[in-house]
FIVOKE-29273 format. One record per atom (N, C-alpha, C, O): residue in one letter; x negated, y negated, z negated. Coordinates in pm, whole numbers, plus 50000, padded with zeros to 5 digits. Layout:
N
AXYZ/...
***
This chain:
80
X466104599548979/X466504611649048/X467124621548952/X466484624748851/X468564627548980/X469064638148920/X468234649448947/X467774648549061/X467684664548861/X467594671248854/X468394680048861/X469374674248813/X468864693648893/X469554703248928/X469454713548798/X468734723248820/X469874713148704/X469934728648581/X470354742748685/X471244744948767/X469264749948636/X469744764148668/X470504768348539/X470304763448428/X471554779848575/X472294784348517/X471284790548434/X470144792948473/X471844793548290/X471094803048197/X470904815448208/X471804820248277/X469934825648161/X469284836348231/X470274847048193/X470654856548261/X470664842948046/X472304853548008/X473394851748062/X474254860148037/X473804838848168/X475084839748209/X474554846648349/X475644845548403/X473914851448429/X473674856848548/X474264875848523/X473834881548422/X475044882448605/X475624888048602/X475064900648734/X475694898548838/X474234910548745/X473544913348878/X474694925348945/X474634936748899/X475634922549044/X476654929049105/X476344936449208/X477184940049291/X474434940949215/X473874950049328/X473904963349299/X473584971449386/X474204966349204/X474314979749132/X475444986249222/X475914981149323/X475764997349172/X476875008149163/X478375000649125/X478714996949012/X479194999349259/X480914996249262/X481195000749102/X480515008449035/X482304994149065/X482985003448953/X484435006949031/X485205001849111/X484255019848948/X485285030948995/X486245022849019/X486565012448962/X486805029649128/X487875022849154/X489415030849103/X489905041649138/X489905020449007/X491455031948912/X492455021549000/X492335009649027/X493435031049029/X494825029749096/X495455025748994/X495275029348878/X496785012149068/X497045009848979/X497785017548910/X497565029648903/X499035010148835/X499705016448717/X501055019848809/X501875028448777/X501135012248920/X502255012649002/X502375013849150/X501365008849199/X502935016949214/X502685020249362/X503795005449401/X504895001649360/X502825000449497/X504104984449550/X504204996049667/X503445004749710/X505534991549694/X506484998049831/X506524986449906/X506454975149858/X506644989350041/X507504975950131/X508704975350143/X509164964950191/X509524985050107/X510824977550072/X511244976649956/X511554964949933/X511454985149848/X511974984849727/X511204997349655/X510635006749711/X511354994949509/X510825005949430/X511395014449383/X510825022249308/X512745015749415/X513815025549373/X514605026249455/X514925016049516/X515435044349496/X516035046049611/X517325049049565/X518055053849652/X517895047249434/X519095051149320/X520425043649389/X521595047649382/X519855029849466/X521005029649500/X521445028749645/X522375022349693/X520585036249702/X520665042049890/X521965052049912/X522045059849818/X522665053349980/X523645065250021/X522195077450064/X520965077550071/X523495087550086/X522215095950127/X521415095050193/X520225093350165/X522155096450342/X521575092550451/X520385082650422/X519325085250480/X520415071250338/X518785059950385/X518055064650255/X516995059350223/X518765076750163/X517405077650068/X516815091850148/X516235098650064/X516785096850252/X516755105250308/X515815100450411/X514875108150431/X515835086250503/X514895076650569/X513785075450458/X512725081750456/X514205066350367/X513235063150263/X512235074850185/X511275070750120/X512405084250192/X511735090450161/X511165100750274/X510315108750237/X511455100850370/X510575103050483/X509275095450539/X508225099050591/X509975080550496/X508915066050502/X508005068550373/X506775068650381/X508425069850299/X507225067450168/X506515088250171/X505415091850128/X507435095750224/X506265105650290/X504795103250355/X503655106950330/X505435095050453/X504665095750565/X503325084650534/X502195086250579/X503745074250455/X503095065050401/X501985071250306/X500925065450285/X502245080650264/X500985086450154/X500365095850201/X499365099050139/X500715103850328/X499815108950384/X498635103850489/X497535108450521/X499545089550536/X498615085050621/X498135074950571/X497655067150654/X498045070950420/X497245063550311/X497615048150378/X496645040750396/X498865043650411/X499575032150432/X500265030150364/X500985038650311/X500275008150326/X501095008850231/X502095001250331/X503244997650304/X501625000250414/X502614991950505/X502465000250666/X501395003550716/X503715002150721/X503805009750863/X504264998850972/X504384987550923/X504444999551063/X504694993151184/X505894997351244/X506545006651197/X506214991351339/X507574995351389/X507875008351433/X508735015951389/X506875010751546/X506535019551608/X506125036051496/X505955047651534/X506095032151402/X505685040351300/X506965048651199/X507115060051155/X507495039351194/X508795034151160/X510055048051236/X510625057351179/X510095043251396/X510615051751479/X510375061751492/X511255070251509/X508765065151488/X508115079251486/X508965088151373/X509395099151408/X509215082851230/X509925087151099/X511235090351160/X511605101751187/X511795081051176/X513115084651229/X513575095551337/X514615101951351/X512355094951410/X512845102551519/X512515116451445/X513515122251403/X511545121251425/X511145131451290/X512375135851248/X512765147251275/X513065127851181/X514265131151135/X515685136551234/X516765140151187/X515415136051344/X516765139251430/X516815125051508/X517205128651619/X516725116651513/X517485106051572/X517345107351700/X516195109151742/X518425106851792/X518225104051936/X518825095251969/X519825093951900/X518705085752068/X519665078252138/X519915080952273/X519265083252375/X521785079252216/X522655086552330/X522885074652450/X523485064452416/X522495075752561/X523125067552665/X524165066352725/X524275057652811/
***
């Protein structure tokens, strides 16, 4: 019959304690791109309404519907 080794009493690691802090990273990931240098006005003007709206409402990702809400924010109507 094989016997089973328990792990050694120094490799056990006890992770019931206190989270460690949690540090942000070094970089913010975007969902579309990380630089708006080469947008015309007009979409660095979207884009930064989107990455507004994204850090206030602590999203790193928005929805369509979320999306439109920005835009419309901005003026947009559609003409029939």
């Amino acid at each position: 019959m094989t016997e089973l080794m328990a792990p050694a009493a120094e490799s056990f690691v006890d992770r019931r304690g206190c989270p460690p802090r949690y540090v942000p990273p070094a970089f913010e990931r975007r969902q579309f791109t990380n630089s708006h240098d080469d947008l015309s006005p007009d979409a660095r003007e979207l884009a930064m309404a989107i990455d507004g709206y994204k850090l206030r409402h602590r999203r790193r990702y928005i929805t369509f519907e979320e999306m439109l809400s920005v835009i419309k924010s901005l003026g947009y109507r559609k003409e029939l």
